[in-house]
Structures are given as C-alpha cells and as structure tokens.
N, C-alpha and C positions, 0 to 999 in steps of 0.2 A: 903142701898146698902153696901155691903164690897166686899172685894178682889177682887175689880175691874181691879187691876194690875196682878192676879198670873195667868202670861203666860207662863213660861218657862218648866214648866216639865210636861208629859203628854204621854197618849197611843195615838197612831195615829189612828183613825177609819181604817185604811186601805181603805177608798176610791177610786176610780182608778181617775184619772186626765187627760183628753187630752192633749195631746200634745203643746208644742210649734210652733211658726214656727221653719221648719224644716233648720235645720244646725245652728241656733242661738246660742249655746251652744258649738260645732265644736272643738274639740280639744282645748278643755278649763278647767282646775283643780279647781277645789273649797275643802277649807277646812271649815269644820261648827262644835264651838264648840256647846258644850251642844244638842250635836248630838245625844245623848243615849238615847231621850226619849223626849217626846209632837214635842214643835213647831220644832224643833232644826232635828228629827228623822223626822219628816213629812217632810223639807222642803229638807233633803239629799236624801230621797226617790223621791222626786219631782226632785230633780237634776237629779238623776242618770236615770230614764227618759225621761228626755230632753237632755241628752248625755255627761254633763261632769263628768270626773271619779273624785269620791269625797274620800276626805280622815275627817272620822269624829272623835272626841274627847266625851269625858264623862265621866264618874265616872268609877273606876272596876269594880263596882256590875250592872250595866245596862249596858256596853257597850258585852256583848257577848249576849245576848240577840237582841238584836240591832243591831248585825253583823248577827247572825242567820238570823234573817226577812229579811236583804238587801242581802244571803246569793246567790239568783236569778242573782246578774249583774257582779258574778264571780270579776275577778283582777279589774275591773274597781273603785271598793269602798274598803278601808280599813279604821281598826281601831286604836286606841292608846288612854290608859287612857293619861289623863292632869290633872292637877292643874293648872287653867289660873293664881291665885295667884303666882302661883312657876316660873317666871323668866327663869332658868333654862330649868322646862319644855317645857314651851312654845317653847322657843328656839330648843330644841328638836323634838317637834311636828311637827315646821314650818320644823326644814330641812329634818324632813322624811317624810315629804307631797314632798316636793320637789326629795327627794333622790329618794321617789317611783316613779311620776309622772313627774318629767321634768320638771316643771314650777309649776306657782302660780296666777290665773287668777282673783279669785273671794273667798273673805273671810265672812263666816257669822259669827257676834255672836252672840249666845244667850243662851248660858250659864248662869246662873242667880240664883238667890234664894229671898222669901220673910219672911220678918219678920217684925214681928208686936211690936209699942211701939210708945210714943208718945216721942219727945225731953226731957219731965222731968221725962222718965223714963226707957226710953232706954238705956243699959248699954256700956258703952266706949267698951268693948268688942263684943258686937253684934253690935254698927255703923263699927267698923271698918271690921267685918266682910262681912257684906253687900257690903262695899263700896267697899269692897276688889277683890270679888267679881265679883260684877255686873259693875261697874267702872273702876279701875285697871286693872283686867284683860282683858277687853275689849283693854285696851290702852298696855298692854303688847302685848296680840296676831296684835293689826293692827302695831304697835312700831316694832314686829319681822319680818313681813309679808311683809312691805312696799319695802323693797330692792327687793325683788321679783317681789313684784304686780306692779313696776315700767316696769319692763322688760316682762309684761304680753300683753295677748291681749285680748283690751278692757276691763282693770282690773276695778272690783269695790267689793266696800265695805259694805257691809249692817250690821247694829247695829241694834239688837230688842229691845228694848227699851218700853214704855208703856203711854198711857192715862195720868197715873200720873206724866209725864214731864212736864203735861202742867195743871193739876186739880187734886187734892187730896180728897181722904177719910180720915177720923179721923185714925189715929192711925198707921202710916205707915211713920213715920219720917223718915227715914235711909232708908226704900224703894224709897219713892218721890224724895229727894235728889239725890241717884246714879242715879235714870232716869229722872230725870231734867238735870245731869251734863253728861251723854251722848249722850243728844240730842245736849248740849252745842259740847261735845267732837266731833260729827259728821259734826256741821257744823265747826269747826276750820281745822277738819282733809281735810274737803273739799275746804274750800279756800287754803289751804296750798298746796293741792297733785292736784290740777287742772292742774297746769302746767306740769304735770307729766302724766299726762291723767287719772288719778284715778278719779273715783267718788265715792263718802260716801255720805250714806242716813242710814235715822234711821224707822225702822217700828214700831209705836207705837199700839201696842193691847189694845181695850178693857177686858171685861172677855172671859177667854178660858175656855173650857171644859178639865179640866188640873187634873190630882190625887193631883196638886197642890191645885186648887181651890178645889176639895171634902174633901182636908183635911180641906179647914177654912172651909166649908160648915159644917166637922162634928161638928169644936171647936164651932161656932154657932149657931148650931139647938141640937136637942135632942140626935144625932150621928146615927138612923136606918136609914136605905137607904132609906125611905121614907123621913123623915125627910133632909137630904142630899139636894134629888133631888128637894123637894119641894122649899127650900131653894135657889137651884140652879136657880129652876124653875123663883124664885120673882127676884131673881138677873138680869137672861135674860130681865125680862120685863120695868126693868131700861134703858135698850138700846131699842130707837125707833122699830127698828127692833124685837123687842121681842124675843130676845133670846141672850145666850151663844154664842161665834162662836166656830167651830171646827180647831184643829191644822192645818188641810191642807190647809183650807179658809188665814188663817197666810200665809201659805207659799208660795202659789201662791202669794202674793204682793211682798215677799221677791227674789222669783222669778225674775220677773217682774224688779224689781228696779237692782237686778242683770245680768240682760238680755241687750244685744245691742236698746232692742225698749224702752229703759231708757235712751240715748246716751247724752239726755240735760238735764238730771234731777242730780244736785246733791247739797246732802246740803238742803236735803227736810229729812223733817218729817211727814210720810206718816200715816196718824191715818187708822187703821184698826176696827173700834169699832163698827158695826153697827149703826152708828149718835151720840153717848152718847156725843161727847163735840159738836153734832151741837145743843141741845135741851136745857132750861131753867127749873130750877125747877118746876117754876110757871105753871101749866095744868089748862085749862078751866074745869068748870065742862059738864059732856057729857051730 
C-alpha cells in the first residue's frame, strides 16, 4: 500500500450531486482553501449548489481555471490566490470573503501537500514545509476566521485531514505528523469555540483519485498509464470497499459536517476511507 493519505489536489469528475435539504445552506458564506483543485474544488462546487456563496483560495496557476468551471453561479462564488503560510495573506483573504459577502459562516481547509521521507531522512527543510503547510496554515486560516465565524449563523469548521492521523504507511513522517496534529488542532479548536456555537470536525480520507496520488502512482510503478492505474487499481483493493474514492464522495461528508443536520457533532474525526482503518492485516485464506 502507499499514498494512502494524498487527498488534497485533484480533477473533480464533475459528477452532478442532489441536493440538500432545501434552505440548509440559506444565506450562509463559506470560504474553502485549497479550492483550486481535487477535494477542495469538489467540495466549493458542492457548496455552491446547495446555496451558500463561496469564496475559494489556491494557488495562481489552478485557481482561473477553477473559477472558469464554477464560472455557471455568477457573483455567488469568487476567487483569490493565498499562501495559508503567509499571515498576512490569510488575513487578507478572510476580509475579502467578508468585504465581498457580508459575513463568514462556514470555513473548509484543505489545502495540503504530500511528501515523502522517513524521520532519518527527511530534510529540516521539507518537515517544516509540510508542517507549514498542512498545519500552520490550517491554524492561521481558522486563527483569522474565528472573529467572524463567531458572529455567524450556525458557523462550523471542517479540517481535511487524513487516515494517517490515526495509521501510517512507511515513509511519510512529516505527512503523518501534520495530520495527526490537526485532528489534535480540531478537537482543541472545538472544546475551545463551543461556547461560541462553533463546531470543528476533521474529515479524515482514505486514498483519493487525486493527480496527487497518480503522481506517486507514476514514482511507483513503471510511469505508463497502464502502469499508473494498475497500481492505482492494487491500492483501491486495500480498502474493503475495493477501490479509490472519488473527490466529490469527500465532499459530501465535508458537506454534511458543515450543514445544520451536524448541529451535535463536533470535535469528531470523521474517517472517509471506504473501511481501511475498520480492517486487520491478517485475511483468512478464501
């Protein structure tokens, strides 16, 4: 098994999704970073949808892209590169969510990146990358967000987060670590902001169908597409379920835990993996 954790960047199948319940959503702002592509782009599309006007963050190079395809729900969605590392940014981002939209109801992160290395040989410069990251900036963007999401209605918080918060593959130090410490970060964020009416949950994925994951799929197989998917294919069959899941499968939980019919839930770590940590290595023979 490998790259069981790379969820964050990805093409959306463009799948159509039913609906919510109607008015759930109701004059409600969400911003979602790492908007510009996989889960992050699936789940702003899934917003805007179900009716609250999103304002999404990403990189330069994906996010016009990413505004094109959401390009259908007119003023209701805007964009803006970020650096979640950049302080600054952030701060910026959160008040032209606000400047555009009036309020600040519902924050995704899932911004992220993966990189591969074991503790004795992962370079001080790529943990602090990572952490930086996947971590940090997770706690900048909700750190910015909260004066807001205070004064929201029915404000909540969702952190993507991964499998590996709670089970590791070889070779993913500095991966494992930032999402072990924000599933940490979501339950402190949630005892802390309850009184406040905020809820923080963390959505933990197994593997996604991510350009993420076909990039390790290339560095691990021979690199032709065959090779790739076949690869892909053995990974899927790791999870009871036998298979991969798809961005939008993500985003409907992400959804969901963001949604009013989550009203008692906070301070959970909601595994998305098709069973992978409900199974044992050990398989009878068939």
């Amino acid at each position: 098994m490998s790259a069981a954790a790379a969820t964050e960047d990805s093409q959306p199948t463009g799948s159509a999704s039913e609906p919510g319940p109607p008015g759930e959503f109701a004059d409600r702002v969400a911003l979602v970073t790492g908007g510009s592509g996989g889960i992050g782009l699936a789940t702003a599309g899934l917003l805007l949808r179900r009716g609250p006007r999103v304002m999404i963050s990403g990189t330069p190079s994906d996010l016009p892209a990413a505004m094109e395809g959401l390009a259908g729900h007119g003023d209701r969605v805007a964009g803006q590169p970020a650096d979640v590392c950049d302080e600054a940014a952030v701060a910026d981002l959160v008040a032209s969510t606000v400047g555009r939209f009036g309020s600040l109801d519902i924050v995704v992160c899932v911004a992220g990146i993966q990189r591969y290395g074991t503790a004795a040989d992962t370079s001080t410069a790529e943990w602090d990358r990572v952490l930086d990251v996947n971590l940090r900036g997770a706690f900048l963007v909700v750190r910015e967000s909260l004066p807001h999401l205070r004064e929201g209605t029915t404000p909540a918080i969702v952190l993507v987060s991964s499998v590996q918060a709670f089970v590791t593959q070889t070779e993913v130090a500095a991966y494992t670590a930032s999402k072990g410490g924000l599933n940490a970060l979501a339950r402190s964020i949630a005892v802390d902001e309850a009184r406040h009416g905020v809820r923080v949950n963390a959505v933990c994925p197994g593997s996604v169908d991510t350009p993420m994951l076909r990039a390790a799929a290339a560095d691990f197989s021979d690199g032709t597409a065959r090779g790739v998917q076949d690869l892909i294919d053995a990974w899927g069959r790791n999870h009871p379920l036998g298979r991969v899941a798809r961005p939008e499968e993500v985003a409907e939980a992400v959804c969901f835990l963001a949604s009013p019919r989550a009203s008692f839930i906070t301070g959970a770590a909601l595994p998305v993996d098709g069973g992978l940590l409900a199974q044992i290595a050990v398989v009878l023979p068939q």
